[in-house]
C-alpha angles and dihedrals in degrees: 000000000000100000111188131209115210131176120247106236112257099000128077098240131110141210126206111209133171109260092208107050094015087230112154125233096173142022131191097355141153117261098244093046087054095052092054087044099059088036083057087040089057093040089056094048086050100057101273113139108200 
């Protein structure tokens, strides 16, 4: 699944959602948070089971 990062206006804060069905996974986190958060998001679509 495309999962998208996208910066919070005026904060610096960020939210990952999914492109293609606009679900989000994550709302008013930290970058790096969110980055972990869409590489978990592919390793789940690929098989992986936390």
């Amino acid at each position: 699944m495309p999962y998208t990062l996208r910066k919070l206006q005026n904060q610096n804060k960020w939210k990952v959602f999914n492109s293609k069905t606009k679900r989000v996974h994550a709302r008013a986190t930290s970058h790096t948070k969110a980055l972990r958060q869409i590489r978990l998001l592919n390793a789940i679509d690929h098989g992986f089971k936390p």
